[in-house]
MIDREN-357516 format. One line per 10 residues: number of its first residue (from 1); for each residue x, y, z of C-alpha. Coordinates in steps of 0.1 Angstrom, whole numbers, plus 5000, padded with zeros to 4 digits. Layout:
# MIDREN-357516
NUM) X/Y/Z | ...
This chain:
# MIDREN-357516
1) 9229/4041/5350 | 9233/4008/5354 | 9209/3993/5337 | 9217/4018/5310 | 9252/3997/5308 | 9232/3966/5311 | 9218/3967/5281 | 9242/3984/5265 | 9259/3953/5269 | 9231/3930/5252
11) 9235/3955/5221 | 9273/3950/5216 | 9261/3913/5221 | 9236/3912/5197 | 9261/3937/5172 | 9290/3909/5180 | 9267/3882/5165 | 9257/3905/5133 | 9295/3914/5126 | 9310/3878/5133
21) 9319/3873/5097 | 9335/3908/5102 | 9356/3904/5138 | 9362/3871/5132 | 9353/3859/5167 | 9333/3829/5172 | 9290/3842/5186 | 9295/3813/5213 | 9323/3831/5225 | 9313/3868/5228
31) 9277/3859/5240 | 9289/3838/5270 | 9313/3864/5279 | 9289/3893/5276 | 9262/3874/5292 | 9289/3861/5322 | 9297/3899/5327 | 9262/3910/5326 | 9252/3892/5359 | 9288/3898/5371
41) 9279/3938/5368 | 9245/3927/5387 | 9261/3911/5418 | 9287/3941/5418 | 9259/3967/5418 | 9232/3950/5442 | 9251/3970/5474 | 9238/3955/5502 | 9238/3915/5510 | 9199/3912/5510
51) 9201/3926/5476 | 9231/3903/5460 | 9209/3873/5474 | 9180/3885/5456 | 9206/3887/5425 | 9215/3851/5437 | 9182/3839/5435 | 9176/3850/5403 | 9208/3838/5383 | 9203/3797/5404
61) 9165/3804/5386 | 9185/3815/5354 | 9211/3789/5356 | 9184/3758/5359 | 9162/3766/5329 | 9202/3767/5311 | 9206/3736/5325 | 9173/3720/5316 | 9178/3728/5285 | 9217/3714/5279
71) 9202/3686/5291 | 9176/3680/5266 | 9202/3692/5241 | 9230/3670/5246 | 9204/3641/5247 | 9189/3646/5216 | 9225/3655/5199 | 9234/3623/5209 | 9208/3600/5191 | 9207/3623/5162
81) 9244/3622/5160 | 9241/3585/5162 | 9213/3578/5138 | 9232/3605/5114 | 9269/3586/5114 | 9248/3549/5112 | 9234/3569/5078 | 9195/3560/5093 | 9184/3598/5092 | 9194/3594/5051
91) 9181/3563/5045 | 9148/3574/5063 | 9152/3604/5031 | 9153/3584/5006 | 9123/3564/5022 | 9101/3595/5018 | 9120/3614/4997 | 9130/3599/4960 | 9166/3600/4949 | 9160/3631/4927
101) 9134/3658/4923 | 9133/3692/4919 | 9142/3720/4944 | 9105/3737/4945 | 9091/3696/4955 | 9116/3691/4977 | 9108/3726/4997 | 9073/3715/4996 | 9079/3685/5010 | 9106/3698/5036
111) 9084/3725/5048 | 9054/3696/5052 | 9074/3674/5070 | 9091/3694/5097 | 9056/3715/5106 | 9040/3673/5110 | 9073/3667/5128 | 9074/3697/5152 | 9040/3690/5158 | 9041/3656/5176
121) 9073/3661/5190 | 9092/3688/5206 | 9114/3720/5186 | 9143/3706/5192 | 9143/3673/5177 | 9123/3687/5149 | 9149/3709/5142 | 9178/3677/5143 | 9158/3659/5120 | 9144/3683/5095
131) 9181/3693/5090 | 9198/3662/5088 | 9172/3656/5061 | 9179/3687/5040 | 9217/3681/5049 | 9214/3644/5031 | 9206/3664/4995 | 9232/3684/4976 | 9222/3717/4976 | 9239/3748/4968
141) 9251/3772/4992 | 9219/3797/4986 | 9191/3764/4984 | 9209/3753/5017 | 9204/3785/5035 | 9167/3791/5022 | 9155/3752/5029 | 9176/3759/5065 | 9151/3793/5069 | 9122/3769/5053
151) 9131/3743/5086 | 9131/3771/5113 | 9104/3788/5101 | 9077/3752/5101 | 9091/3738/5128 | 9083/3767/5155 | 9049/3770/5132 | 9041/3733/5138 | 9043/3737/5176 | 9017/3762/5184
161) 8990/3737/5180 | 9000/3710/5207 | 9013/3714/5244 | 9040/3694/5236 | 9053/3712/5206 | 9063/3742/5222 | 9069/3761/5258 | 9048/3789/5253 | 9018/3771/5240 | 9019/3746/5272
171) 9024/3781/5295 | 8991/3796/5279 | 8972/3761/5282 | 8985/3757/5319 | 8973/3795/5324 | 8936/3782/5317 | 8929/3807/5290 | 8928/3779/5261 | 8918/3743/5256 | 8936/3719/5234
181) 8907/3716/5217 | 8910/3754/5207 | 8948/3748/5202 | 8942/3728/5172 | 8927/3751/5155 | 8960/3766/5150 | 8973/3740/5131 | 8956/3757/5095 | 8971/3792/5099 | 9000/3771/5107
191) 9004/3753/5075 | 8989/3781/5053 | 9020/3801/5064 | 9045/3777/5060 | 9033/3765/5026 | 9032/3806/5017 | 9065/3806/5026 | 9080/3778/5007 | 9061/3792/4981 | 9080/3826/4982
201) 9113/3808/4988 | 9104/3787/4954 | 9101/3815/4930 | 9133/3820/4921 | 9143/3786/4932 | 9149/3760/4902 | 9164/3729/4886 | 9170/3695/4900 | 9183/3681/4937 | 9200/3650/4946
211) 9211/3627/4974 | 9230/3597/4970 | 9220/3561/4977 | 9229/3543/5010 | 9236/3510/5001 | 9242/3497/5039 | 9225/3472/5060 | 9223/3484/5098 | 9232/3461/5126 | 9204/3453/5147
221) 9217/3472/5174 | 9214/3504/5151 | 9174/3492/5145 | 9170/3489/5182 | 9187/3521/5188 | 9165/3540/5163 | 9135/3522/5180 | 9147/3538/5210 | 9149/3571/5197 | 9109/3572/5186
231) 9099/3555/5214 | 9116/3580/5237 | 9098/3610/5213 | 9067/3590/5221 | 9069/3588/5258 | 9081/3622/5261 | 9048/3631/5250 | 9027/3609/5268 | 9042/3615/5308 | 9040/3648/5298
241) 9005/3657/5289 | 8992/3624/5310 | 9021/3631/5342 | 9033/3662/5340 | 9069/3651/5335 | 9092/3676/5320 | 9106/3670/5286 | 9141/3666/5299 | 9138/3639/5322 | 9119/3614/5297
251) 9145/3620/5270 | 9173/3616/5297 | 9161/3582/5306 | 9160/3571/5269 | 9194/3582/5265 | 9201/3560/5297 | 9186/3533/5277 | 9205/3539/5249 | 9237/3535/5266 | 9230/3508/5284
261) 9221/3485/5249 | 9255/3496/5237 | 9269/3482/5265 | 9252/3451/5264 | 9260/3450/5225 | 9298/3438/5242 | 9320/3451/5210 | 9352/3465/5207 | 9348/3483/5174 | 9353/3521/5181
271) 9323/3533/5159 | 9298/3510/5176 | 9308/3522/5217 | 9280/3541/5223 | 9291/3566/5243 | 9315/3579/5222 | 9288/3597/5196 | 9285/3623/5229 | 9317/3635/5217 | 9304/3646/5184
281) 9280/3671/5195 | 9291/3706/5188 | 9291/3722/5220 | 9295/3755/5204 | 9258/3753/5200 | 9253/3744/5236 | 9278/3779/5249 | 9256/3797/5223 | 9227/3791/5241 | 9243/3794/5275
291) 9256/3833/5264 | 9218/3841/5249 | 9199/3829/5276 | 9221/3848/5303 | 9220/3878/5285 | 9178/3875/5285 | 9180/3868/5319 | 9198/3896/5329 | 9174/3917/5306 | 9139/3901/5323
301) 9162/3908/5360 | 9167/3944/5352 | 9129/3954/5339 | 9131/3951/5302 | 9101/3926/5302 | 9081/3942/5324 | 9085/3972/5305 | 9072/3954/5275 | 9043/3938/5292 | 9035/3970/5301
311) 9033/3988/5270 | 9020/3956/5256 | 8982/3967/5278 | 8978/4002/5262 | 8974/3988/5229 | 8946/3970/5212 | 8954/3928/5220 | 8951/3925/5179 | 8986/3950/5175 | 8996/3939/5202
321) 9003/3904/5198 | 9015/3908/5166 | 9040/3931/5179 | 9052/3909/5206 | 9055/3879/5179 | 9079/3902/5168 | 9096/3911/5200 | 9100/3876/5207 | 9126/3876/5182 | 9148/3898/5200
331) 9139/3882/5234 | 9134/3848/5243 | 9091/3842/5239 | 9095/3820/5271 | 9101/3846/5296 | 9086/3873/5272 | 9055/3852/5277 | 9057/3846/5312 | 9061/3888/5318 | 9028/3887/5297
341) 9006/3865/5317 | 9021/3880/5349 | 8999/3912/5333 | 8973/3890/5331 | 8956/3908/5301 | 8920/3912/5299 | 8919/3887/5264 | 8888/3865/5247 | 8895/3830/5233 | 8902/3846/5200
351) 8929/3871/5211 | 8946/3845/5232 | 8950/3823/5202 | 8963/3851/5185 | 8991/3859/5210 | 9001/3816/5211 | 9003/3818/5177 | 9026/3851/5173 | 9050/3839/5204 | 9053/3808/5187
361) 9062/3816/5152 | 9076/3855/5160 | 9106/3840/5168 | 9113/3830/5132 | 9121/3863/5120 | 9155/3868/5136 | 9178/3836/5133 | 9187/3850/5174 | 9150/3843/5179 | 9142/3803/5189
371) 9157/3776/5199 | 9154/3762/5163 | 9172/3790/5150 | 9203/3790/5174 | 9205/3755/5166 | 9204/3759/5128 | 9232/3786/5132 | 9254/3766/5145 | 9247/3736/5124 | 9250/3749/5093
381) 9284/3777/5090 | 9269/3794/5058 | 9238/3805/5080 | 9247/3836/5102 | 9226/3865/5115 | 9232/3883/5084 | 9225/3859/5057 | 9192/3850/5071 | 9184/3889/5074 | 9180/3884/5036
391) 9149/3862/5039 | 9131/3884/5066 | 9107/3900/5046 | 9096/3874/5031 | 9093/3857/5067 | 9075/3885/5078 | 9048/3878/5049 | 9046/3845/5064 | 9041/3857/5098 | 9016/3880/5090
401) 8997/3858/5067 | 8991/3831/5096 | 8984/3857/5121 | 8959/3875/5098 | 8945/3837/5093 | 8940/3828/5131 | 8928/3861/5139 | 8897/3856/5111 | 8898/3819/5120 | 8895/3824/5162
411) 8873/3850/5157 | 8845/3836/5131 | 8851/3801/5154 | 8846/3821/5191 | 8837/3856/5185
């Protein structure tokens, strides 16, 4: 009964999102407080003390993956948010991009450039980037939302390939079933996909795009600042895959860094102090990702994953991992993936590259479904869970045309 409630209360969650433009109530709102009650419900039903601190357990395990993740958030906010008012993040544009081409080019170009992006550095600051550069062009409302789809759609495709690029690649690798070796091989279906899909997005799409010339010089502070920012991407990378040092921790000290330059930069002027380009991250996004990954939480707590692992070993690995591509865009692929190595599935090399590539990119298909679409929801107001319902057919083509691709790949490569 009550995990009939339970997840009866992820559905009025998920239904809250869909009608916002309807109810009028802000997602970051309704999912914290549906995800807050959910593991309220859970401490309230556990009965016995021994239970409750089981319940305990599992919401301090919850609460720290929330918390890794502000952290890494609000840290690459900040830089972006930065780099954005300094006008580097357009200027950087108009360096790759020219002043004015047309809107098929510049989804082309878009599409290339967060899948390289995503690739080398985590989804997160793929995401910040990618849409500050399709932010810097005027576009109209329907271009915007499609090149927004275009950005969350190559940068979770551009992370399958590499360890750093996304979670549920690195969980596979760490698991021992694939090599990073193997892991590149991703990277074709990858870009076949995301180059079918700006494709798709293009047909219909026509005429001529702008952006408007920055005619600024930047302090040096602002240089060194930007220098910071790569080099912290950089490092990230490196004491990871060398170290083993989470994400969050690297990009925490460059923000450290970052501060601590302003400071020595010794001015008044309010739009140089540093630490006052914290205040511009919108921490709507943050609560929205505080309400989802609660709510998943509660789900994995109560069985739902299990349940899916389960079913996920009757079927043939092939449907399978297609189909949980496609669940991961209702649940979070991090613990979906977990609950699926905690089956520990009987899978070859091929089949195992299959299922990193559908976790990885599944999550496309919903705007609910990855980190990169959360944060694109909240960055850009015209995107909600029903306007990007409009593109998920042809994000299912997509999907389906890079899993086909690293199914025939994986298995003509490794039987």
């Amino acid at each position: 009964m009550i995990h009939t409630i339970l997840i009866g209360l992820a559905v009025l969650a998920l239904l809250s999102i869909v009608l916002e433009e309807v109810i009028h109530v802000n997602k970051a709102k309704t999912t914290l407080f549906f995800g807050c009650l959910s593991w309220l419900i859970l401490f309230v039903a556990a009965g016995t003390p021994q239970a409750q601190h089981e319940v305990s357990l599992q919401l301090d395990e919850n609460l720290l993956e929330i918390a890794t993740l502000w952290l890494f958030l609000m840290s690459t906010m900040t830089f972006v948010a930065y780099l954005n008012a300094k006008g580097m993040i357009q200027a950087l544009v108009q360096r790759l991009f020219p002043l004015q081409l047309t809107l098929r080019k510049l989804m082309l170009l878009v599409a290339l450039f967060a899948l390289v992006l995503s690739a080398i550095c985590d989804n997160v600051t793929a995401t910040l980037v990618a849409l500050g550069l399709v932010q810097s062009f005027n576009l109209e409302k329907q271009d915007k939302l499609k090149l927004a789809a275009l950005v969350i759609f190559a940068v979770n495709s551009g992370g399958v390939a590499l360890i750093t690029g996304d979670v549920t690649t690195l969980m596979i690798f760490l698991e021992g079933h694939v090599s990073m070796s193997q892991l590149l091989v991703l990277l074709a279906p990858a870009a076949v996909s995301v180059l079918v899909l700006a494709l798709l997005f293009s047909l219909r799409s026509s005429g001529w795009v702008s952006t408007e010339a920055v005619q600024r010089r930047f302090d040096r502070i602002d240089v060194v600042i930007a220098a910071i920012f790569f080099a912290t991407i950089l490092s990230t990378m490196m004491f990871n895959v060398f170290y083993g040092v989470p994400p969050v921790l690297t990009f925490l000290l460059g923000l450290s860094v970052m501060f601590l330059v302003g400071r020595m930069a010794n001015t008044d002027n309010e739009q140089t102090r540093i630490l006052e380009y914290i205040r511009q991250i919108e921490y709507d996004t943050l609560l929205f990702f505080l309400g989802i990954l609660l709510l998943v939480g509660m789900l994995k707590e109560v069985g739902v994953l299990t349940t899916v692992a389960a079913l996920y070993s009757e079927y043939d690995p092939r449907y399978s991992n297609y189909l949980a591509g496609a669940i991961s865009a209702i649940l979070d692929n991090v613990p979906l993936t977990a609950a699926l190595l905690k089956a520990s599935p009987e899978l070859v090399t091929s089949e195992w590259l299959a299922l990193t590539y559908a976790v990885g990119v599944g999550g496309s298909l919903l705007a609910i479904g990855s980190a990169a679409g959360i944060i694109v929801m909240s960055k850009v107001k015209e995107l909600t869970f029903v306007s990007y319902l409009r593109y998920t057919p042809m994000l299912l083509v997509a999907y389906s045309v890079g899993y086909g691709c690293t199914l025939a790949i994986a298995e003509y490569l490794y039987g």
